[in-house]
C-alpha atoms as one frame of an Amber mdcrd trajectory, in Angstrom:
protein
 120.071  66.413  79.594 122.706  68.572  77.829 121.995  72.501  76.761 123.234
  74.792  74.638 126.374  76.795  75.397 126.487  80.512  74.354 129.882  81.686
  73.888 128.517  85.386  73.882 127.497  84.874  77.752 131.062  84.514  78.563
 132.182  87.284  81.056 128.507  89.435  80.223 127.723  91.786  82.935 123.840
  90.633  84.166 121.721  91.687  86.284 118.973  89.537  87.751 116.271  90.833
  89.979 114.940  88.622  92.351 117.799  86.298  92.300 117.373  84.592  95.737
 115.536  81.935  95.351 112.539  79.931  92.924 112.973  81.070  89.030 115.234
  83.752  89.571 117.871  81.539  91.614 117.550  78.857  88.347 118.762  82.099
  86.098 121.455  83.335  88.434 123.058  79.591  88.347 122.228  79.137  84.002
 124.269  82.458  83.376 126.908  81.552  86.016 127.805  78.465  84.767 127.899
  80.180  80.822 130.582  81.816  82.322 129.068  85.548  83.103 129.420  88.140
  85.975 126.339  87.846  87.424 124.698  90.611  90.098 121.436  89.330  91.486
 118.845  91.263  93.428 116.416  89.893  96.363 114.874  91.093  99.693 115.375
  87.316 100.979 119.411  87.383 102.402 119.195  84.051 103.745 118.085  82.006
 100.251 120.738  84.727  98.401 123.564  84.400 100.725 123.314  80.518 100.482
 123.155  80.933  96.505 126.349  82.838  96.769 128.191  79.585  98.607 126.659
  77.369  96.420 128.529  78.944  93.324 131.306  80.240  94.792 133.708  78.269
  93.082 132.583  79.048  89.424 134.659  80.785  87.153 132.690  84.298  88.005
 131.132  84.366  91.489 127.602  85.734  91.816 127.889  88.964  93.998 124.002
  89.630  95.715 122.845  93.086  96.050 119.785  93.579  99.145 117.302  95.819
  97.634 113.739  96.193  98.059 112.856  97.179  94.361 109.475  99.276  95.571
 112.201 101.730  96.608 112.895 103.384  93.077 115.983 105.625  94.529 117.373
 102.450  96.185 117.159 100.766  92.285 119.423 103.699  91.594 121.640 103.336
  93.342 121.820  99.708  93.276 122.376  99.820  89.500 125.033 102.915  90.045
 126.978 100.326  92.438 127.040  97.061  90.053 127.493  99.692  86.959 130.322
 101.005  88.749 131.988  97.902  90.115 131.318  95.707  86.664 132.509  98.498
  84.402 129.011  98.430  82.775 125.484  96.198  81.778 125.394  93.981  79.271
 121.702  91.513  80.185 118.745  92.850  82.806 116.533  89.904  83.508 113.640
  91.804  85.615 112.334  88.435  87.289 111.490  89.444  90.670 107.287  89.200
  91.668 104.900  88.002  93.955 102.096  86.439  92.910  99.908  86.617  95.977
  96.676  85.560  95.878  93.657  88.321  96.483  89.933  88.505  96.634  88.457
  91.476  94.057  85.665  92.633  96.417  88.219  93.397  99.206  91.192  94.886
  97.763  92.178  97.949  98.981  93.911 101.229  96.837  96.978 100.260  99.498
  96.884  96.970  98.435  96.575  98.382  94.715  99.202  99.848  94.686 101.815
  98.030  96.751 101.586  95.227  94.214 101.949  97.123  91.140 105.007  98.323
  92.415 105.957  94.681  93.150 105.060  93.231  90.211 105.114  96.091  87.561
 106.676  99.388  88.251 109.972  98.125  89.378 110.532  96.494  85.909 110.277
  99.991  84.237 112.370 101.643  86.735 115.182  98.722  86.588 114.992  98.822
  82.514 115.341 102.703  83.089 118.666 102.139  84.697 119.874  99.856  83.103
 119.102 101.382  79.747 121.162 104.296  80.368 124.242 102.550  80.754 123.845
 100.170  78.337 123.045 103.170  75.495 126.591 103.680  75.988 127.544 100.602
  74.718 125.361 100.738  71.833 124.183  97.083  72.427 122.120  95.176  75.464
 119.706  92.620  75.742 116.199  93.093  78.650 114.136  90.057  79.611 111.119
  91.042  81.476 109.281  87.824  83.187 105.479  87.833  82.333 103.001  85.487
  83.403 100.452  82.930  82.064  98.150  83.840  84.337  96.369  86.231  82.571
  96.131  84.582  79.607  94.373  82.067  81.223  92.105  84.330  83.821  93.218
  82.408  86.553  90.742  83.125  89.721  91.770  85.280  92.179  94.714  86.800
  90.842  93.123  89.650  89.398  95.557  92.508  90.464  98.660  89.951  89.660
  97.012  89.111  86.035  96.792  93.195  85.426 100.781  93.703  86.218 101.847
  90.828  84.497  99.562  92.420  81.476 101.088  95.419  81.936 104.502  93.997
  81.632 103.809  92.833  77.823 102.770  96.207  76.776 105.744  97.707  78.352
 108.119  95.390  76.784 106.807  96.795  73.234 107.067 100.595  74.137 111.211
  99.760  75.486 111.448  97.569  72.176 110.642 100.310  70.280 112.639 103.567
  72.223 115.453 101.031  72.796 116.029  99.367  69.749 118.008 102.131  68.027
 120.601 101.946  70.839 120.762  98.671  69.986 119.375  97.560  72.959 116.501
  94.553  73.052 114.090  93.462  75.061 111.484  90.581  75.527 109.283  89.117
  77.544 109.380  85.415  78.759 105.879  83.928  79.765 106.462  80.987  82.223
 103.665  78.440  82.472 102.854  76.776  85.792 106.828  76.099  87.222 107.598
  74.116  90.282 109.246  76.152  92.631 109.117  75.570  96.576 107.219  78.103
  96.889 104.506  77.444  94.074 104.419  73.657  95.832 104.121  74.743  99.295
 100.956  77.782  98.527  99.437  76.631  96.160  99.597  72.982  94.403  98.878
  69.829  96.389  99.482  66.292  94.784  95.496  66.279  93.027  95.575  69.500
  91.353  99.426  68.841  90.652  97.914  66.157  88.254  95.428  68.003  87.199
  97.187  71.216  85.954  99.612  68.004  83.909  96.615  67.154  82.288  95.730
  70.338  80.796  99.008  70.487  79.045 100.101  69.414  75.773 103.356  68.049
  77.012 102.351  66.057  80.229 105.150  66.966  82.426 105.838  69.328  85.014
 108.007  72.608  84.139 111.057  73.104  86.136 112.505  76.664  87.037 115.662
  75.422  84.695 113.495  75.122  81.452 112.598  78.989  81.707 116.096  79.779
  82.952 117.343  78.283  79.506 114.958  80.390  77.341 116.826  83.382  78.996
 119.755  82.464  77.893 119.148  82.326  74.419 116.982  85.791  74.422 119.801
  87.052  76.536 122.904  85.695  73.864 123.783  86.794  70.735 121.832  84.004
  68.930 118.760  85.851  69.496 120.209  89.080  68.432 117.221  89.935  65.656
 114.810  88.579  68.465 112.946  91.893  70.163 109.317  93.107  71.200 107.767
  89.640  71.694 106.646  87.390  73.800 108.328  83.775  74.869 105.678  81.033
  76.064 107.331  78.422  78.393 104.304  76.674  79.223 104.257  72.936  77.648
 101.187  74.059  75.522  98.608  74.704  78.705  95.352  75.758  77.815  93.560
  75.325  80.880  90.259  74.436  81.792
């Protein structure tokens, strides 16, 4: 298959968190291969490290950044480092989350907690930084990765399904403080993507074929297909698209 090509990519500053591996790793290689600087963000060295390799012949190298984004001073700093070394940030794609399953009636306020700031708090605290610089510029695009799952009220993902909520209602408030710096920001939904890790947890051959089934288009949704819906929200082609949500799901409806 070919794909589109956005000459406004070339040489853009982006940051992608959670970068090592699964979705994120599909974004990091899209925007590489458009031709941008791309910073990515991961706790997992050994998938990131091996990313690195991979596209270290491209016109911009990837450059990974270890940071464990429930640490919001380490975000600073993080985002002071690539700021400083990049000269600025032009795209934040807040990707990274872990989508852990959990039983209701046994979840803990620890537990609570710890995945909100996995899953939700680290997106407003990585928009935060990156806002600030890009003010300066009077012009940058935010992705923020949602999640189908709540749409769906998929079982045992309850705290997951509140985050990812979350994460559509905070994309509106950014939209709306943001957009007069000329700065916007969306949310991409994925559907149900094969990634390693979604086939090793949590999908066996049977209810592979069932999930197909449920969807419009019949096919399985690769980590590339919501990688290329970043792009565009991330290019200047989308540059009247802001507050709203991006469904990458082949038309699932569930059960």
């Amino acid at each position: 298959m070919s794909y589109a090509i956005y000459p406004s990519l070339q040489d853009k500053r982006v940051i992608v968190t959670g970068g090592g591996s699964g979705i994120g790793a599909a974004i990091v290689d899209a925007f590489v291969k458009q031709g941008a600087r791309v910073f990515f963000i991961d706790v997992n060295e050994d998938d990131s490290r091996q990313l690195e390799r991979t596209l270290a012949n491209e016109r911009h190298a990837p450059v990974f950044h270890r940071c464990d984004l429930r640490d919001v001073a380490a975000i600073e700093r993080t985002f002071d480092a690539i700021a400083s070394a990049a000269g600025g940030i032009d795209v934040l794609v807040n990707n990274a989350a872990n989508d852990d399953r959990h039983q209701w009636d046994s979840a803990t306020a620890a537990y609570w907690d710890d995945r909100m700031a996995v899953n939700l708090r680290h997106q407003f605290f990585c928009a935060q930084a990156a806002a600030k610089r890009m003010r300066t510029q009077g012009k940058g695009a935010i992705v923020n990765m949602g999640s189908i799952s709540w749409h769906l009220a998929i079982a045992d993902l309850t705290i997951y399904m509140t985050a990812k909520a979350g994460i559509e209602g905070l994309t509106h408030g950014l939209a709306r403080e943001l957009g007069e710096h000329g700065i916007r920001v969306n949310t991409v939904i994925p559907g149900a993507v094969r990634t390693p890790r979604q086939m090793k947890m949590w999908q066996s051959p049977e209810s592979e074929a069932v999930l197909v089934a449920q969807q419009c288009i019949h096919e399985r949704i690769e980590p590339e297909h919501i990688a290329r819906m970043v792009l565009f929200l991330a290019s200047d082609d989308a540059s009247r698209c802001t507050a709203r949500e991006y469904f990458v799901d082949a038309g699932w409806f569930g059960t």
